[in-house]
C-alpha positions in Angstrom: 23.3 -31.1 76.4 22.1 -27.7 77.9 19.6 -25.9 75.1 20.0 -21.6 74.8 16.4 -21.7 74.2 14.2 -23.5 77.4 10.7 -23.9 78.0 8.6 -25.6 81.1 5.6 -27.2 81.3 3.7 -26.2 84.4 0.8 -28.6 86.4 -1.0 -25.4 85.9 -1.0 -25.7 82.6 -1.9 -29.3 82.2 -5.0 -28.7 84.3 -6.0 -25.8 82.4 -5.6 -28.0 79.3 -7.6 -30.8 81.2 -10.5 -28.4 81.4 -10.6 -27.9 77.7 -11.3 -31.3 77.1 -14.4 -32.3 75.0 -15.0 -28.4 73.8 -15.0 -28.0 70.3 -13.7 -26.1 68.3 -14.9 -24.8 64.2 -14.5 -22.7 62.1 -17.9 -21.1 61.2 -18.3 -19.5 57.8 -21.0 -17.0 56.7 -22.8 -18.4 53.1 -20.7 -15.7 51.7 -17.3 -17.3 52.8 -18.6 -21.0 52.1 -16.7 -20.9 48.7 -13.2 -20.3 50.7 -14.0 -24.1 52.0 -14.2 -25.2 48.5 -12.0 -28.0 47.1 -10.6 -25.9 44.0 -8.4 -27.7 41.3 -5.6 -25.8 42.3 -5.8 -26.9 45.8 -5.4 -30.7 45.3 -3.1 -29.9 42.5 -0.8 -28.1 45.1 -1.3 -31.1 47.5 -0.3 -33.8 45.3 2.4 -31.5 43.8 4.4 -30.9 47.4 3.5 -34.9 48.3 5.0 -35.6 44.7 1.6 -37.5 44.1 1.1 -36.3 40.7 -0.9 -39.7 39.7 -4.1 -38.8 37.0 -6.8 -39.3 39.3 -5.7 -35.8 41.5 -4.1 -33.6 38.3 -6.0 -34.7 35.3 -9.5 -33.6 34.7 -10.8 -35.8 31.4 -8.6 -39.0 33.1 -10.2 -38.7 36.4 -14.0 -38.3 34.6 -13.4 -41.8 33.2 -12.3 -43.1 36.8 -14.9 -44.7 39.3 -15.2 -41.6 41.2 -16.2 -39.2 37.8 -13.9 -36.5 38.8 -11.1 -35.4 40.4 -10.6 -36.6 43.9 -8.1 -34.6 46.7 -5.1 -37.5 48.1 -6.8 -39.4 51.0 -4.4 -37.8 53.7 -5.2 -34.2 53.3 -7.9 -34.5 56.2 -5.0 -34.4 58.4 -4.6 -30.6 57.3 -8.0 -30.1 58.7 -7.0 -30.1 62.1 -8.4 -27.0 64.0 -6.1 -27.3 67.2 -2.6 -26.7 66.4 -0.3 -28.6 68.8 2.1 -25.1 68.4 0.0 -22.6 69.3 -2.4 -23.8 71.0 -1.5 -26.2 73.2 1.8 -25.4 75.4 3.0 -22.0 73.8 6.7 -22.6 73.1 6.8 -26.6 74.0 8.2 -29.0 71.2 5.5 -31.1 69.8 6.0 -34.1 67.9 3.6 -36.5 66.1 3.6 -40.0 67.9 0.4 -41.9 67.2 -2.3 -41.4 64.1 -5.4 -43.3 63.0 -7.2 -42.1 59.7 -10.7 -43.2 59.0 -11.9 -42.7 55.7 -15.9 -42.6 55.3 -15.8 -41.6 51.1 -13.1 -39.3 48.9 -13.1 -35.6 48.6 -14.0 -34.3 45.0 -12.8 -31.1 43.4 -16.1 -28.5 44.2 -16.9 -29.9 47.4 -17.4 -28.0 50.6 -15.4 -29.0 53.1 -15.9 -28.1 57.0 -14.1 -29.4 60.2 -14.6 -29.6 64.1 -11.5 -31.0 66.2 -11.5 -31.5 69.9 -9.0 -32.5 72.6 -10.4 -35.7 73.5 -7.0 -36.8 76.4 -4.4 -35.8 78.3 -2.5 -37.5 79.5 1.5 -36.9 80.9 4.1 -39.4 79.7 7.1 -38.2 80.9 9.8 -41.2 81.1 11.0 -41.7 84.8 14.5 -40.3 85.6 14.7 -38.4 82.2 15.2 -34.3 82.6 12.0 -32.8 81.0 8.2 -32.9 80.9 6.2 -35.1 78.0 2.7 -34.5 77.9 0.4 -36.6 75.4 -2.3 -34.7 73.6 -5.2 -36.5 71.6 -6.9 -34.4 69.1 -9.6 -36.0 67.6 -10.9 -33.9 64.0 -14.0 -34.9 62.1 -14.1 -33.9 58.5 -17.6 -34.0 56.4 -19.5 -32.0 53.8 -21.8 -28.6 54.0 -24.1 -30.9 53.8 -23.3 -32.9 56.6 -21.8 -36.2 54.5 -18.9 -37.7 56.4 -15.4 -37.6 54.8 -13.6 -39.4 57.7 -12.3 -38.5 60.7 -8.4 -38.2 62.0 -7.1 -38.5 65.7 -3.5 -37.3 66.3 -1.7 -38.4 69.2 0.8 -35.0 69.8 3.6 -35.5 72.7 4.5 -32.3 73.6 8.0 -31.8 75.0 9.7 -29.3 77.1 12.3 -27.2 74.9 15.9 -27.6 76.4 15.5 -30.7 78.1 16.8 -33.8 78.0 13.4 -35.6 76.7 14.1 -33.5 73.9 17.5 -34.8 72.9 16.2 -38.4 73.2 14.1 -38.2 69.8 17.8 -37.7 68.4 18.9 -41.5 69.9 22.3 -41.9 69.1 22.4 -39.0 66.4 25.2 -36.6 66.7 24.5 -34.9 62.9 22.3 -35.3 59.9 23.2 -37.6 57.5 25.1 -37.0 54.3 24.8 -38.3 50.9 26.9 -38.9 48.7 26.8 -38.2 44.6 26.5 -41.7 44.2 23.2 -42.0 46.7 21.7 -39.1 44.9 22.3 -41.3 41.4 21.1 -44.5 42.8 17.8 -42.8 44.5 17.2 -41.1 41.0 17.2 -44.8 39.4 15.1 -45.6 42.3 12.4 -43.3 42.0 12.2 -44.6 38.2 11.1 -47.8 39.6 7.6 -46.6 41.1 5.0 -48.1 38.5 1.4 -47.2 39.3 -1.7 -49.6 38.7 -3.9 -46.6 37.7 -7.0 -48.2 35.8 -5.9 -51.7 35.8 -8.3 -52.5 38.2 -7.3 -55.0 41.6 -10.3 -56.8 42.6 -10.7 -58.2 45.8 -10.6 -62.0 44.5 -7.5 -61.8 42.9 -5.4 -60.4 46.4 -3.6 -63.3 48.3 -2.5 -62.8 52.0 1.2 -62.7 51.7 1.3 -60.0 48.6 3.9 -57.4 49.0 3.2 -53.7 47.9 6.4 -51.9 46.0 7.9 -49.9 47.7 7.7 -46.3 47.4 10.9 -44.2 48.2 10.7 -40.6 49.4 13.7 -37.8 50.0 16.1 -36.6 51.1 14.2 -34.3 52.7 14.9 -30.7 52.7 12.9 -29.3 55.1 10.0 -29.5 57.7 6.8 -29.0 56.3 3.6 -27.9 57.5 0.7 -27.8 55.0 -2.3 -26.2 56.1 -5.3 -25.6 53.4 -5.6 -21.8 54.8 -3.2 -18.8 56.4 -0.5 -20.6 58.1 -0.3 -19.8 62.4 3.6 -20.7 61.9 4.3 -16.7 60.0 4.3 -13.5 62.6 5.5 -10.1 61.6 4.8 -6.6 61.6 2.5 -5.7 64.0 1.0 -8.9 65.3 4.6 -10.4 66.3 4.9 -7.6 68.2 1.5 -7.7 70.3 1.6 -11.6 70.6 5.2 -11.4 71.8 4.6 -9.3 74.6 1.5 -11.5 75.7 3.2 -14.8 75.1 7.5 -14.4 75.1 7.7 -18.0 75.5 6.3 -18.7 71.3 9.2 -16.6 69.9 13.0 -16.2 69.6 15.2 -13.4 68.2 16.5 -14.6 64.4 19.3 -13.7 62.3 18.1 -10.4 61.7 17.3 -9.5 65.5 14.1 -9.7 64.3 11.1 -12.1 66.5 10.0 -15.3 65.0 7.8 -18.0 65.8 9.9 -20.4 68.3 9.0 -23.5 66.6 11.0 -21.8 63.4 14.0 -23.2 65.0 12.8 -26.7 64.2 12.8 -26.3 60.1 17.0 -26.3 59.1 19.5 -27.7 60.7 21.6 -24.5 61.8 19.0 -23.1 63.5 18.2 -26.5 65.1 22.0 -26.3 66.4 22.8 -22.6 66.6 19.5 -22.1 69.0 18.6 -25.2 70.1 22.0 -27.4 70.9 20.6 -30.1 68.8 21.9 -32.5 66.5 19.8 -30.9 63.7 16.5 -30.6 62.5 13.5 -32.8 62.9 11.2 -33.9 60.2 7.2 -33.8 60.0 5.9 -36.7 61.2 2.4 -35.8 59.7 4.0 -36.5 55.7 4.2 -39.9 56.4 0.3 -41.1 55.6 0.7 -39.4 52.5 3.4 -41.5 51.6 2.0 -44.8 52.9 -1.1 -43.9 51.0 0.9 -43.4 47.8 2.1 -46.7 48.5 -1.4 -48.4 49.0 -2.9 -46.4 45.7 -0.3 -47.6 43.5 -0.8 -51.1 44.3 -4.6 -51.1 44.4 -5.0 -48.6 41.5 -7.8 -45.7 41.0 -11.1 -48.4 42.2 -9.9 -48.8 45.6 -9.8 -46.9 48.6 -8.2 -47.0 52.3 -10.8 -47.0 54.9 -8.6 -47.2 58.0 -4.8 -46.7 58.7 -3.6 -46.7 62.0 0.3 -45.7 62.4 2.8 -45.2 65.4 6.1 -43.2 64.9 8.6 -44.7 66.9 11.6 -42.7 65.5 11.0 -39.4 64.0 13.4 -38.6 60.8 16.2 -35.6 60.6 15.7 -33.2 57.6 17.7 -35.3 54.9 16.6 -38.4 55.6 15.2 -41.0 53.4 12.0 -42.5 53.8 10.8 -45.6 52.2 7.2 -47.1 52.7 6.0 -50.6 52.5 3.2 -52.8 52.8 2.3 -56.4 53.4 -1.6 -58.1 52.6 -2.0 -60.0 56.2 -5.8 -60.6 55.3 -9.2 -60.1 53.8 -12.7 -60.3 54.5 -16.3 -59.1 53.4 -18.6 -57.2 55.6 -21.9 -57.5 53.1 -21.0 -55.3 49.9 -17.4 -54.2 51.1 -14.6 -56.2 50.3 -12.0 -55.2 52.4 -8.3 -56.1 52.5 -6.2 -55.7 55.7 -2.3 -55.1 55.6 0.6 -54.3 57.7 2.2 -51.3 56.6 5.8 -49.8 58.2 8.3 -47.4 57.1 12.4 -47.3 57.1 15.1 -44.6 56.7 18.3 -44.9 54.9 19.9 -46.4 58.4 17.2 -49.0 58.0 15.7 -47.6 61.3 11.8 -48.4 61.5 10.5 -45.3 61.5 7.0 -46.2 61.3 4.7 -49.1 61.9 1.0 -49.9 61.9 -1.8 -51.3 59.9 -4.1 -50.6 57.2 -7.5 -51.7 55.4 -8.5 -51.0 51.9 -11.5 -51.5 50.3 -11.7 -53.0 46.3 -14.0 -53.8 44.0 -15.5 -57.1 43.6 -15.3 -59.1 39.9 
């Protein structure tokens, strides 16, 4: 299928990026500018609200004091959003990049009126593209470390990004067998209302670590359809040029934008968020989904089973098929093992995700940590 929008990925630029491994990159801030890295309310209130995490522990201020952790803590998988590299404008201007591989180590919660800095740095490169397949796949590995102003770790994230060349038949493939996006019916709407009504929440029933058995199934925890692709960062988001800055950055760097609707120039990677755009500029099947949503999701899963005491401490996920914007996405979770390394009690689980064609979407693994009677 031949795309009206093409990009290429050059050897020149993969050396270049091969030079910027290992160099660091951070946002510095002045003392003055320290409070814009503050975890307000509002900011973990906005998370939870777009993961529709809405449990006690992130919204509710007198619930949360009574909670192990004495306040208000942000959902686990917001350090993702700390990434200082984006894939889409800083990597291959104009390339497609998708989310392949993530591991999430988690050192201790965020709480509301902490300072929160970050340093990310390209840590491989590596190209992947699959023999005899028309279009370039490069692997990126950012690696992000996430910690206090006063230099206490949070946890640290490393994304695995394949960038692919727009147009191209590598492209396509993420698509499989995929000629549309998937339609519901009223009835599916109905049933995944009655579905989400199912989600029960442990909360402050605390799980100890004696009482899990290998074997124990986590409920499963239903998300969608989807309406869109998301992209959550905590400040300005890169993905919005106008005025006069689209007009400067488009004439150093044609390849990041397209003309829209209104003649008007937009970031390229625009095209990926609804389905029309997806087809009318890209001569694809539709849009893709975010990859990056899903630890939120698998996290909601693992919180509602081991309730406010616990806490993951590493989840390590691959992304087999990426979703279409519609799609459904339920997560679930299997105990596989446990063991104590001195105070921690730790319990380890295989955790996957399916869509509503019962396509595993995601696999991986994850450990948890829970109080002890």
């Amino acid at each position: 299928m031949t795309s009206g929008i093409k990009t290429t990925i050059t050897d020149q630029q993969i050396a270049e990026l091969k030079t910027r491994i290992g160099e660091v990159v951070r946002t510095d801030y002045e003392d003055w500018q320290l409070d814009d890295a503050r975890y307000k309310r509002a900011i973990i209130r906005t998370w939870a609200v777009l993961n529709a995490d809405m449990r006690p522990l992130y919204m509710d201020p007198e619930y949360a004091g009574q909670s192990p952790w004495g306040s208000i803590i942000a959902p686990p998988a917001i350090i993702v959003s700390h990434e200082q590299i984006d894939p889409e404008t800083d990597i291959f201007p104009g390339a497609f990049s998708r989310l392949n591989a993530m591991q999430l180590d988690f050192d201790q919660p965020i709480h509301m009126g902490d300072i929160i800095l970050a340093e990310s740095e390209i840590t491989a490169v590596e190209e992947v593209t699959n023999t005899g397949v028309n279009g370039r796949v490069v692997c990126v590995s950012i690696t992000t470390r996430v910690s206090t102003n006063e230099n206490q770790s949070i946890g640290r994230v490393q994304l695995d990004w394949h960038m692919y060349e727009r147009g191209s038949d590598a492209q396509r493939e993420l698509y499989g067998d995929r000629q549309d996006a998937h339609m519901h019916s009223q009835g599916d709407i109905e049933a995944l209302g009655e579905e989400y009504k199912l989600e029960q929440q442990r909360g402050a029933d605390t799980l100890f670590w004696g009482d899990v058995q290998e074997g124990n199934e986590l409920q499963c925890v239903v998300k969608g359809p989807t309406t869109r692709a998301r992209h959550i960062p905590r400040s300005e988001s890169t993905w919005y040029w106008g005025h006069k800055q689209a007009n400067d950055e488009s004439k150093q760097h044609p390849e990041r934008f397209f003309e829209n609707e209104n003649g008007a120039l937009e970031p390229i990677m625009a095209i990926d968020w609804v389905h029309h755009r997806a087809q009318r500029w890209g001569d694809l099947p539709g849009a893709l989904e975010s990859n990056v949503d899903r630890p939120n999701f698998i996290i909601q899963a693992l919180a509602n089973w081991m309730g406010d005491a616990g806490y993951p401490l590493h989840i390590k996920l691959e992304f087999p098929v990426t979703n279409m914007i519609g799609d459904v996405t339920r997560s679930y979770g299997r105990v596989t093992g446990k063991r104590q390394e001195g105070d921690t009690s730790i319990v380890q689980l295989e955790v996957w995700q399916e869509n509503q064609l019962q396509q595993p979407i995601t696999t991986g693994t994850a450990e948890v940590i829970l109080p002890t009677a």
